[in-house]
C-alpha positions, 0 to 999 in steps of 0.5 A: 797678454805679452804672448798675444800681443807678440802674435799680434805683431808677427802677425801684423809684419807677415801680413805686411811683407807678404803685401809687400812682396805681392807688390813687388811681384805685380804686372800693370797689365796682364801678362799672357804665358802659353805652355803647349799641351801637343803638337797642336794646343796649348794652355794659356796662363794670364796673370797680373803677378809673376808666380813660377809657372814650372817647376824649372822656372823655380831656382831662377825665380828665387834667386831673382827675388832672394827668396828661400824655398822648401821642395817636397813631393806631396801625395794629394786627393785629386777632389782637394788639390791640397788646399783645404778649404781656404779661399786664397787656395785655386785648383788650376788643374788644365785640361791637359792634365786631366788624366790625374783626376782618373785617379783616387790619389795623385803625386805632386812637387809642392814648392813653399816660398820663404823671405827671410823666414817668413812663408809667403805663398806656396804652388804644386806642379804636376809630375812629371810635367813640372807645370803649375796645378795649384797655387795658395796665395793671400788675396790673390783670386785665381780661376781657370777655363777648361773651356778656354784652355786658359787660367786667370791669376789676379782677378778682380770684378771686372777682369772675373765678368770678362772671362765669364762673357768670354766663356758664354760667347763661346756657347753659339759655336759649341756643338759636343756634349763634353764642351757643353759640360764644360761651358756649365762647369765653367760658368758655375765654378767662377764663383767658387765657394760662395755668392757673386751677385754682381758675376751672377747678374753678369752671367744672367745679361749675357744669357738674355744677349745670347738669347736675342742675338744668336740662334741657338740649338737645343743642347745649347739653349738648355745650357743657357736655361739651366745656368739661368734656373741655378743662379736665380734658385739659388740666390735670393738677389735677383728676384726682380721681374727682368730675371724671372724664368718666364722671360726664357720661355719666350725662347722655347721653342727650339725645345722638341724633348719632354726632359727638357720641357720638364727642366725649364717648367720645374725652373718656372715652378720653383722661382714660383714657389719661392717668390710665394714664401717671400711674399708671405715673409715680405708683403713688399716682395714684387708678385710675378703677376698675370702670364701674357698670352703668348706666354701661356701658349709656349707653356702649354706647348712645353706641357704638351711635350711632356704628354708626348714623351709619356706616349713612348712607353718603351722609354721608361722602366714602369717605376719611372714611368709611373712616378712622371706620369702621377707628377704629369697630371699633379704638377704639370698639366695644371700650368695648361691654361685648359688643363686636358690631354691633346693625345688619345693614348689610352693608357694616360686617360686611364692614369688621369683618371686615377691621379685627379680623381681617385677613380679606375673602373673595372674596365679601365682596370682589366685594359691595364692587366691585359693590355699594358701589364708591364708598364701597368704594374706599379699602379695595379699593386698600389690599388686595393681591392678596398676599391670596388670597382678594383676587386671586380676587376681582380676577380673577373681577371681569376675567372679569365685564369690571367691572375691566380686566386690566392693574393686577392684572397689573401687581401680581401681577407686581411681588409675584411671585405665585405661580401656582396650577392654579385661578389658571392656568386663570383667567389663561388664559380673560382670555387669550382675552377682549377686554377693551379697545377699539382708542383712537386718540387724536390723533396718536398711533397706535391701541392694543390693550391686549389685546396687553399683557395677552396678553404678562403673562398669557405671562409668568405662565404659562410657567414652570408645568409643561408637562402643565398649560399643555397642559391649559388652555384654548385657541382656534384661530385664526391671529392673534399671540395664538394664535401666541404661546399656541403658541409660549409656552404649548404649546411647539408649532413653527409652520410658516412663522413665519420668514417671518411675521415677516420680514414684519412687523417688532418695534418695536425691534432685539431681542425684548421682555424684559417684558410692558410692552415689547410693543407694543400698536400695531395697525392700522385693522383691530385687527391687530398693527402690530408682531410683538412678542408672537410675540417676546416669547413666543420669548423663553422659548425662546431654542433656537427665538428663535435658530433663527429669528432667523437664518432671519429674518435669511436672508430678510434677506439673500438679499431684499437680494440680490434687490434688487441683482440686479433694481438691475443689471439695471434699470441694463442696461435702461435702458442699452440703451434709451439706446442 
């Protein structure tokens, strides 16, 4: 108890000497103390208390006031200054000194001010300026301007509003993106870790004067436009009407870009969102009500320029493309009072048609293949060949020897597709095309992947009835594929084929079960290395792979058996001859 309430004194005394010195240290007025940066700019320190601006500035200052010091050079983030997270603490850092933030770590003087041991505030130079870059200081406010060359020490409210009016009356003669970069960073870093309704409302005034007064070019009012959306989105203070993003569309029409449309239309879309939560959790939360006609009308001019930023496909990677165009016709096209396109690109009613109502036709399907394959292929491999229209699409492009068989293969039989007559005949005629070449890469042996595309197109088409498979479409000839049709698909006996395949053996001990189990291993000539389709196809027929399974495991034998015979007779051959 005697511990805590010892704290309690020498905390009750620190406090009160440290408001005694910042007392003593206080101007009645702002004092103005400019440090030059070059031969032509300087930097301006305003301040309401006599604090060390440099580090010469220090011995003078503690004999002035008999303070103690502790001088130590300290190695500091530059994303900290040293400062922790206390409110008291600012990051000054002027423009001049801006190379230090080049740098993961940066060599500072830290000066620690001492009364009769008692800390009272301490402050960092730069090295080797020696000129002031942070300062902790009980209750003392401090912020600085890039855009201004200036830093504020001692601020309250009023003199906290007056230098962000002074920042935004800059805006009408900035015209450089790294000066508008610093009018926003600026603006947002006034409030410095935490909410500042009355600076906010303030900033939001000054907007709607700017706005009215001044004519502004399109970087600047996006500017204005986005520190706007950041304050009203991030706050729950200003819902009234006065602030709502409706009231900058007004203004809009200096915005010629679709990123910039996009900006303020996600502004207008997010306060909508948020007013709606807090009408739910407050039925007296004011609605925005109905939107003006005129209003409407620079909201669909907005949307429209989105619809024309999409027009520039070279602009975007297909990815990004696709992932605006589905939030285009999703999120934004909506907000239209009629919500249609005013272009006649191709390419975007085809995307409207899919992202509104799930539909792409056959035709739309083979455009985006053929005519629009880059940009088109994000959409192309979400869509499934599950959709009708997408797997005619799919198979007609094979047929046109524009895609290669085997991945729609692979997916119809991994969705179980369902065979129709008109899907059959199609699968039929890829049957008898050549669509791959005979690779050979390496070491490793020379592949047709014919063979395999032969093996699932079997697969989806033996099960069909009888009387259409005879009715589909068939070549003569004498090579595996035409053997297996016959045996698979006609149901057909062939003569001789016991002997056929004994001669060329399948590439494992039993018959392939599934397509990608057939071998696709052929010879210089392009001839099947293994008889793994003619198998495959007698694997549908397992009354005709029994039969000749055995027939083939008979010439097995009785050549075996011919093996022997020509052995022992060879063996008393050579027994005579050795006689």
């Amino acid at each position: 108890m005697r511990i805590a309430l010892t704290l309690l004194i020498w905390l009750a005394s620190f406090i009160a000497l440290a408001d005694d010195f910042k007392d003593q240290i206080s101007f009645s007025e702002y004092q103005t103390t400019s440090i030059p940066m070059n031969s032509e700019e300087h930097w301006d320190y305003v301040t309401r208390y006599d604090i060390p601006l440099t580090l010469d500035a220090v011995s003078d200052y503690t004999n002035r006031y008999g303070l103690e010091t502790i001088i130590r050079e300290r190695t500091i983030q530059n994303n900290s200054g040293g400062c922790g997270h206390s409110p008291a603490c600012a990051i000054l850092l002027p423009f001049y000194l801006i190379d230090m933030m080049l740098t993961t770590e940066v060599k500072v003087d830290e000066v620690i001010f001492y009364q009769n041991n008692v800390r009272l505030f301490h402050v960092q130079y730069s090295k080797p300026d020696g000129v002031l870059i942070t300062i902790e200081f009980n209750s003392v406010t401090t912020r600085t301007s890039h855009l201004l060359r200036k830093t504020v020490i001692g601020l309250n409210q009023n003199s906290l509003i007056d230098l962000s009016n002074e920042i935004m009356s800059q805006l009408p003669n900035l015209k450089t993106e790294a000066h508008l970069e610093q009018f926003t960073d600026d603006l947002s870093g006034l409030s410095y870790r935490g909410n500042n309704p009355e600076l906010e409302r303030a900033q939001l005034d000054k907007t709607s004067n700017l706005l009215k007064s001044e004519t502004l070019s399109e970087p600047q009012l996006m500017a204005l436009f986005t520190r706007w959306c950041d304050i009203i989105n991030a706050s729950n203070e200003h819902a009234d009407k006065a602030y709502s993003p409706l009231n900058l569309v007004p203004y809009s029409s200096g915005i010629s870009q679709g990123i910039h449309a996009t900006e303020l239309l996600d502004c207008i879309i997010d306060s909508k969102e948020k007013s709606a939560s807090e009408e739910t959790a407050h039925s007296d939360h004011p609605s925005s009500g109905a939107i003006s006609p005129k209003i409407q009308k620079d909201i669909d001019r907005l949307v429209e320029l989105q619809e024309q930023a999409l027009t520039q496909l070279a602009s975007f990677q297909p990815q990004k493309w696709t992932n605006l165009t589905e939030q285009f016709f999703k999120t934004y096209l909506p907000l239209k009072s009629e919500p249609v396109l005013t272009t006649s690109h191709q390419l975007l009613h085809i995307y409207k048609g899919w992202f509104l109502n799930g539909h792409i036709s056959t035709a739309d399907y083979i455009v985006l293949a053929q005519a629009y394959p880059e940009i088109s292929a994000p959409l192309r491999d979400q869509l499934s060949v599950k959709h009708s229209n997408v797997l005619d699409a799919r198979l007609a492009l094979i047929k046109d020897g524009i895609y290669p068989p085997l991945a729609t293969l692979t997916e119809m039989k991994e969705s179980q597709i369902r065979i129709t007559d008109s899907v059959a005949k199609t699968l039929s005629v890829l049957y008898w095309q050549s669509h791959y070449p005979n690779e050979s890469f390496l070491y490793f042996s020379r592949q047709d992947k014919d063979l395999e595309k032969q093996a699932y197109i079997l697969y989806f088409l033996n099960p069909l009835p009888l009387q259409l498979r005879q009715s589909l479409p068939f070549e003569n000839g004498d090579t595996d594929g035409h053997l297996a049709w016959k045996v698979a698909i006609l149901d057909k006996e062939i003569e001789g084929l016991a002997g056929n395949l004994y001669q060329r053996p399948r590439s494992d001990d039993s018959s392939p079960d599934t397509p990608e189990n057939t071998s696709n291993r052929v010879d210089e000539q392009g001839n099947a290395h293994f008889s793994d389709l003619i198998w495959y196809a007698l694997s549908f027929h397992p009354e005709k792979e029994q039969k000749i399974s055995h027939l083939v495991e008979m010439a097995k034998a009785k050549e075996k058996e011919k093996e022997e015979e020509e052995s022992w007779l060879n063996r008393g051959h050579n027994l005579l001859e050795n006689l």
